[in-house]
N, C-alpha and C positions, 0 to 999 in steps of 0.2 A: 321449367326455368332454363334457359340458353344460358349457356356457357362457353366461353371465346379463349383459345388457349392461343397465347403466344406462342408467334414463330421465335424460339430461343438458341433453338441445337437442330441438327440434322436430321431426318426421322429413324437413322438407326441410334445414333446418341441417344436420340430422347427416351429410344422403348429401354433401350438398354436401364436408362436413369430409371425410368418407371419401376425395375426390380428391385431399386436401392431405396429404402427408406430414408438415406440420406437425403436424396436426391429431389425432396419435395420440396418446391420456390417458395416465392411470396405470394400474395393472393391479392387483388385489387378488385372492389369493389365499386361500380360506378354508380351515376344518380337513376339512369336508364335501364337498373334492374343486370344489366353483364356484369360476367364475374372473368376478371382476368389472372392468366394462373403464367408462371415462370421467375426470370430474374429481370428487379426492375431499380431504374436509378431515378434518383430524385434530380433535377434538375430546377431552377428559378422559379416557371411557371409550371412545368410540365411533370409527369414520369410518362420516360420513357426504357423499352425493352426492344434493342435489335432493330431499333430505326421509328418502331412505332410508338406514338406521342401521345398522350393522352392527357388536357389540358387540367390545372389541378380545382379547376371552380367545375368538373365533373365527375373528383372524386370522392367518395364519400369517407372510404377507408383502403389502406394502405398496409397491409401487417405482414413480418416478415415468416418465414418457413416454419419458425417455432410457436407460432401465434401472435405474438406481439404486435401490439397495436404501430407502425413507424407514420402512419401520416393519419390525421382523422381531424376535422375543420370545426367539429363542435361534441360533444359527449352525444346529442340527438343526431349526429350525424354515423356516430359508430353504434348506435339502436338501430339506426334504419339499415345499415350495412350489415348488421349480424343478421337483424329478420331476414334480407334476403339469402343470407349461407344457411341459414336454421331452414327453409323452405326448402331449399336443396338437400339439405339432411332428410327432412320430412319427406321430400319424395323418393328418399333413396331406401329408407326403413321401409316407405309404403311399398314398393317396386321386390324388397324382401319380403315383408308380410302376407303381399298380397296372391302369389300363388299359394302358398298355406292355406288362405281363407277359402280359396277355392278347391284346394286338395280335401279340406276337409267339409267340404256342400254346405259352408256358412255364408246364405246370400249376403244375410244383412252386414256380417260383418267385412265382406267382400265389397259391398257399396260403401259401406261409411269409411272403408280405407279409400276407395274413387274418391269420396267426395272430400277428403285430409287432402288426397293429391292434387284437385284440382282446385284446391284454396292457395294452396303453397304452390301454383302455377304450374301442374300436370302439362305439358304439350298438348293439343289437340289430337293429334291423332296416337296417342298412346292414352287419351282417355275412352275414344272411343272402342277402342281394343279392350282396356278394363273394361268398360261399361257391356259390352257384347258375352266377355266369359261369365261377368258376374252373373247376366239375365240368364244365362244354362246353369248355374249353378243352382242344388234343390234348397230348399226352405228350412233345409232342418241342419243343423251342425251348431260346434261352440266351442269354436276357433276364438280366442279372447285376443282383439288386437293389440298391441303394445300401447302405451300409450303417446300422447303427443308431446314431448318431452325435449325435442331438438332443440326449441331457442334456449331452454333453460339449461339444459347440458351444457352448450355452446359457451353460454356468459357465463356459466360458475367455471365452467374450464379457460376460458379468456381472464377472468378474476385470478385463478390461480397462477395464471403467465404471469398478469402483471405484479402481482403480488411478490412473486421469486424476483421480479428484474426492481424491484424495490419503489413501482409506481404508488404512491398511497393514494392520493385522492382517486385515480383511474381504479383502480382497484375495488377500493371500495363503491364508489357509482357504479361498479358493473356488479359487484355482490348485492345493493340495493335491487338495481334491476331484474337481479336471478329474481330473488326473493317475491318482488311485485310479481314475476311472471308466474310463478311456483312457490307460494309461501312455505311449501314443508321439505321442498327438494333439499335430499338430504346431505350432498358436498357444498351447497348453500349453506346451509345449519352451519356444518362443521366448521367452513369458514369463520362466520360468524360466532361461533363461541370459541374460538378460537384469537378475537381479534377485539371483543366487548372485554372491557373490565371488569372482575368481581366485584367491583365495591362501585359499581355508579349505581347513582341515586332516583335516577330521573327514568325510573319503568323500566323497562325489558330490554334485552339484549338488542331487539330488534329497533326499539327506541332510539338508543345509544346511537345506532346507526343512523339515525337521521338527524339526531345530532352534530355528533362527527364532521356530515356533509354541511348540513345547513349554517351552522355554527362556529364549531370547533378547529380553526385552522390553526397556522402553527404557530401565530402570536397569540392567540387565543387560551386562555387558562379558564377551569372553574374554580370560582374562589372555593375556600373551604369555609365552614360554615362558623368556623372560631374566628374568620376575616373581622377587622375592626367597625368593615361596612356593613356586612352580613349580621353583627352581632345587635350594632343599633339598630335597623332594620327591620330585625324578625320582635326584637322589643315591642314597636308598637305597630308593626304593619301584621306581620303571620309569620308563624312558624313554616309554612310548607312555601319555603324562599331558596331559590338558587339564584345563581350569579356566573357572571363571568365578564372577565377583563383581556381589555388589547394596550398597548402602550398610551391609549389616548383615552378607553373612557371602560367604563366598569360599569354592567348595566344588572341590575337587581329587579328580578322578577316573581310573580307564581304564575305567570301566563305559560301552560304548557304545549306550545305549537313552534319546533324549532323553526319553522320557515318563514314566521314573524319575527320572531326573536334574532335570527337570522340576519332578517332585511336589515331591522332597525339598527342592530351592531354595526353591520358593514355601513352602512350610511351615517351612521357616527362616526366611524372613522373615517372615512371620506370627507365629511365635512370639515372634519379637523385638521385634514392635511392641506386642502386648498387655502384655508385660511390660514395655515402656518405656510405655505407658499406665498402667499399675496403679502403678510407682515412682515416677512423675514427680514431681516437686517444685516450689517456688517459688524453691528453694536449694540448685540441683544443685552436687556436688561436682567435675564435670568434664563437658564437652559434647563429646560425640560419642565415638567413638572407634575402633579399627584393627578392619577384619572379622575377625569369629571364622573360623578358622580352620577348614574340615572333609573329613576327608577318607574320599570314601566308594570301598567297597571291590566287587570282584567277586562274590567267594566267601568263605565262612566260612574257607577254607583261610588265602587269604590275609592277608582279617583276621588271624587269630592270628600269623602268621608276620612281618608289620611291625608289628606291635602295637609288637613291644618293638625295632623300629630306631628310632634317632634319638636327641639326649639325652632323659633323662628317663623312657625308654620304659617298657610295662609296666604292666601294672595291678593293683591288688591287691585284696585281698578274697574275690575269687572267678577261678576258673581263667575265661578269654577266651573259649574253647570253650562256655562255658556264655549268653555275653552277646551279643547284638545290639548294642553299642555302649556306648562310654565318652567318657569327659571327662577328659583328661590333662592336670591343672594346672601341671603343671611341664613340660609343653612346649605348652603353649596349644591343643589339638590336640583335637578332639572326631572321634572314627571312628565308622564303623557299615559294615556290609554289608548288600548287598541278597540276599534269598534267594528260592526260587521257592516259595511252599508260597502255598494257598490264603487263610490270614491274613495275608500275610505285607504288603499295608499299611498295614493295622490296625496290625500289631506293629510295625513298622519304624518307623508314623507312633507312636505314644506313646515310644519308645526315643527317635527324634529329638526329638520336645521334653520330656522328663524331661531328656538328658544334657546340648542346650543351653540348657536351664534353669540348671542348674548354670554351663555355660561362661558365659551373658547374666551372671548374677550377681556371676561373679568379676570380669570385664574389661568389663563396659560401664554396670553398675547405676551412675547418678546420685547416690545417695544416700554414697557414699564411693569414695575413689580409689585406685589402686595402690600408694600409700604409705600408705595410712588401714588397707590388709586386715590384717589379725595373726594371723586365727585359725590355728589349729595341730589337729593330729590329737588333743592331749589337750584342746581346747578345750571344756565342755559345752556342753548343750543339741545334739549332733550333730543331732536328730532333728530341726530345723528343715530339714536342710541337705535328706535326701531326700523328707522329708515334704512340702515345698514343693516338689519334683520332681515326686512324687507329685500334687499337687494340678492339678499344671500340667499333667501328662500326663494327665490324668482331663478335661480344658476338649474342647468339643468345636470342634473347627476346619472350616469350610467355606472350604475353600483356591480352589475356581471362586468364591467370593461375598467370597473376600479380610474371614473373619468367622468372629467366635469368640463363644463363651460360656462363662462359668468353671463353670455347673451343669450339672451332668449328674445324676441320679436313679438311674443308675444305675451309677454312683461306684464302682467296683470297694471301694475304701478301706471306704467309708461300708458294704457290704454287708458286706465281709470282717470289721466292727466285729460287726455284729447276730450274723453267723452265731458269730463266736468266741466269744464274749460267752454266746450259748444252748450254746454248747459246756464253757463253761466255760473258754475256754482263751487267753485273753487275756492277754498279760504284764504285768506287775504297771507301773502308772501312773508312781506313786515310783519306781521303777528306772528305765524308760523314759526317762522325761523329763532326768534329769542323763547317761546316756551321752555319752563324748569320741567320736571316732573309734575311737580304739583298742579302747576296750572294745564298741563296735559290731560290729567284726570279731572282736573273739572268741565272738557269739552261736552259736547249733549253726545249722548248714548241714542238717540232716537232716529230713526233711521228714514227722516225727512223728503230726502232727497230721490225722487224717482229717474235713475236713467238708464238707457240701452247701452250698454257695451258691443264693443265692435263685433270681439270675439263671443259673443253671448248670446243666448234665442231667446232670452227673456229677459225683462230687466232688473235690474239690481238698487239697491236701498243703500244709502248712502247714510250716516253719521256723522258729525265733527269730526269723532274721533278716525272713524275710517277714512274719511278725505285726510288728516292726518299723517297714516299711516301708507297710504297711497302715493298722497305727495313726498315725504319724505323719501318713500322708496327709489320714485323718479328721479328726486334731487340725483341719490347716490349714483343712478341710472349713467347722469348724463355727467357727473361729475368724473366716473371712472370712464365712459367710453367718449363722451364729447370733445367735442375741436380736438379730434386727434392722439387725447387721453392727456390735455395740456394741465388736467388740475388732477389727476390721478395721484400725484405724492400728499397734494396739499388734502386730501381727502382722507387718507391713512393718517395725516400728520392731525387734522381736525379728530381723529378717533382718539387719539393717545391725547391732545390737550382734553379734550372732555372726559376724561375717563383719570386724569392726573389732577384737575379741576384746575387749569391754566387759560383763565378764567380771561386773561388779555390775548389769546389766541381762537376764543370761540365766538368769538362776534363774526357774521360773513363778512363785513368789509375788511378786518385782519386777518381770517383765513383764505381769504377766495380774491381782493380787490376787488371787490365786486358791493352794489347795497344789495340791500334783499331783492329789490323788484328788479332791479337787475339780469340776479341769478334766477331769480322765479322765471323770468322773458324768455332764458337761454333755455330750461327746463322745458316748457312749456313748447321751447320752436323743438327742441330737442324729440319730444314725444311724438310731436307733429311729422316729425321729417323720418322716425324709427313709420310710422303709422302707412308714408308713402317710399318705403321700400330700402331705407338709406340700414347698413350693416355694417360692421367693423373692417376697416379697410377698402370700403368703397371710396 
């Protein structure tokens, strides 16, 4: 492995510095495998040392003379940076070991130190210098080589830096990674029992640890199991229930995989906050309020099978077996399961925020309170209610980047418009738009309708209820970004009359100026013109 040492100091300064253990810089790390040694300054794009620049989309890692991590672009970017200093280790023990093994006429163990060196990128011509002593060396000896121990050393010792300068999350990611590389390495362990709780419940210390990471941040709590949620809960779902809660939602489990349990958290609370971004007001009707409730399931099995415990239970419209997750208004409860299939978090992610969509709206929207809601199942205008579901599960979420966008282009809603549309098979505007609930669920469930989606290699089966669901979404589509976002308030304000049952504000020509087929035309060109390239702010 090549190593490029800054010109820093003079070459007698420098030999001089060489004898002072103070005296050792920073150490930089590029993408190109060089490792750069001296004193370096971070500047805008760059660090630079004594004139020389090195652009910072080239660096992987940055740490200063005590090990500390000072610049690193992604946690896999300080993996990839330490492999290459653990290689340099490994060829430095090997370069130690390796006369040994010949001192004492151990071929083999003389080759298999070559062959450590020239994994962790030996030079050429100091392999074949090993390779030439190793072949004179006799057959018999038992020289035991050390073993290969460099990146794990490296990271449990980088762990303990960051640990002292008081990094927690770096810290711990680089103790997971000793551990994955060296499960028994023993300043690994130490750490680790060192840093796990006696009393968690959820397996082993090592557990813990990936809790911690996946789960566990610092708004993050585990309920305790006397929780008022926890206690109804294990009543008729299972005893072997944990939980944990963020200021927005409190999610009650036995699925034990924290990096599902994980996702789904942080994408609840994500969802909640765009939607508490988009509500917001000057004259909220109520501040703050109890975590929504959720509770995720093993298996599809079981989903179905607690669906309907508890009061309230049960859900209607369509059989459980058919749904990845609901919103149970009369017991506050938003379910879903996780299942193994290759979509499945894609699916799982739009299921979760359409349903607490719905759940955000009933119990935490600012814009009316628990006693202001009214609506009812024969209330009109239903199609606000999924169609802004719809809209919201259509947003794209980057949950590592804790960041959303409500466009997407490729808008299932918006495509499903065009394609029905050249189908001819579009439900009538006027109808649409006045459905209660009730009459909602009596649409055909059958899935009639055969057609090709833009975005799609096969075609898709259409329903009442799904052209429904589709159009509705659109509506919201074109009502938040169209002509320029000219009916964006009255779209939020149509949420709060339907949801207050302000039943002379949910007609479209009082919300929108508009009659249905009207709004349907603009919907409709709207989808058409998202289909030939038109984006927000074009």
């Amino acid at each position: 492995m090549s190593s490029l040492r800054l010109p820093v100091v003079p070459l007698l300064l420098f030999l001089l510095c060489l004898a002072a253990p103070a005296a050792v810089g920073d150490t930089v790390v590029l993408k190109d495998g060089r490792i750069l040694e001296g004193a370096v300054v971070r500047e805008e794009t760059a660090l630079r040392a004594e004139g020389s620049a090195v652009p910072l989309r080239q660096v992987l890692l940055w740490e200063d003379a005590g090990g500390r991590p000072s610049y690193a672009p992604s946690h896999a970017a300080l993996l990839r940076a330490y492999g290459t200093l653990a290689n340099r280790e490994t060829i430095r023990r090997c370069r130690e070991a390796f006369p040994k093994a010949v001192e004492a006429g151990d071929a083999a163990a003389a080759f298999a130190l070559l062959q450590r060196a020239e994994e962790a990128g030996l030079e050429m011509k100091d392999a074949e210098a090993w390779q030439a002593q190793a072949e004179k060396t006799a057959q018999t000896g038992s020289f035991e080589p050390p073993p290969d121990t460099a990146l794990a050393d490296l990271l449990a010792a980088r762990a303990q830096v960051c640990r002292d300068a008081g990094e927690g999350e770096r810290w711990l990611q680089l103790l997971r990674s000793t551990l994955r590389a060296a499960p028994d390495h023993a300043a690994a362990q130490g750490l680790l029992a060192e840093a796990a709780p006696a009393n968690w419940k959820i397996g082993t210390a090592r557990d813990w640890l990936d809790w911690r990471l996946e789960v566990m941040g610092d708004r993050v709590r585990l309920l305790d199991r006397r929780h008022p949620d926890m206690d109804r809960a294990r009543s008729f779902w299972t005893t072997d229930l944990f939980g944990f809660e963020n200021p927005v939602v409190a999610l009650l489990t036995n699925l034990k995989n924290p990096e599902i349990v994980g996702k789904c958290l942080r994408l609840s609370g994500l969802t909640c906050r765009a939607l508490e971004e988009m509500f917001a007001t000057d004259d909220p009707k109520r501040e703050g309020s109890d975590p929504l409730v959720i509770y995720l399931y093993a298996t599809l099995e079981e989903y179905v099978a607690k669906s309907g415990a508890g009061v309230g239970g049960g859900h209607g419209g369509m059989p459980l077996g058919l749904t990845l997750g609901h919103y149970n208004p009369a017991e506050n409860i938003s379910r879903f399961y996780w299942f193994e299939r290759p979509d499945a978090e894609r699916t799982v992610t739009t299921t979760f925020v359409h349903e607490l969509t719905h759940h955000w709206i009933e119990r935490a929207c600012p814009r009316f309170t628990a006693q202001d809601r009214e609506r009812s199942a024969a209330t009109p205008g239903f199609w606000i209610v999924e169609g802004f579901a719809v809209f919201m599960e259509e947003a794209r979420f980057d949950v590592p980047r804790a960041a959303w966008t409500h466009f997407d282009p490729h808008a299932e809603s918006l495509d499903s418009v065009v394609t029905l549309k050249r189908a001819s098979k579009l439900l009538d505007w006027k109808k649409l738009y006045p459905l209660n609930q009730i009459e909602f669920a009596g649409l055909g469930k059958n899935f009639d309708v055969r057609v090709r989606r833009r975005w799609a290699l096969r075609d898709f089966g259409f329903s009442e209820t799904n052209c429904f669901y589709q159009q509705a979404g659109a509506t919201c589509q074109f009502l938040y970004w169209g002509e320029g976002g000219a009916y964006r308030k009255r779209l939020l304000d149509f949420v709060t009359a339907y949801y207050t049952g302000d039943k002379d504000k949910t007609s479209i020509p009082a919300a929108f100026g508009l009659e249905p087929e009207a709004l349907g035309a603009k919907v409709e060109a709207f989808a058409e013109a998202v289909a030939k390239g038109w984006r927000p702010g074009a």
